[in-house]
C-alpha positions, 0 to 999 in steps of 0.5 A: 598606836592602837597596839600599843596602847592595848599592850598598856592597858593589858600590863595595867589589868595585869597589875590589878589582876595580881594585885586582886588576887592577892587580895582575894581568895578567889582568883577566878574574880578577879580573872572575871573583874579583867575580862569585865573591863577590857570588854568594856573598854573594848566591845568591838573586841570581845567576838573577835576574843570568843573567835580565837578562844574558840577555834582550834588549830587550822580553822579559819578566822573569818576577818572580822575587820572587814569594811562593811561596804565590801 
């Protein structure tokens, strides 16, 4: 359910995206508005992002799911 919903919310920023960049001359703003609001809408989500935007191929991701009383 989780899933899905974050698959609609991304199609929405999509939506909004382009339409701002049509907007805009700057598409890095609006690339920045996008960013700026799934980290707002999601913040448990915005280190587990940097994690896979900064890791190359073969390094392990730590779980950052992990329950805490492990």
């Amino acid at each position: 359910m989780i899933e899905n919903a974050t698959r609609q919310i991304d199609r929405l920023i999509t939506v909004a995206t382009d339409t701002c960049s049509v907007f805009s001359d700057d598409t890095t703003t609006a690339h920045k508005q996008k960013e700026g609001l799934v980290s707002d809408l999601f913040p448990e989500l915005k280190n587990s992002q940097n994690n896979v935007q900064n890791t190359e191929k073969g390094d392990i991701i730590p779980n950052v799911n992990k329950n805490k009383e492990e």
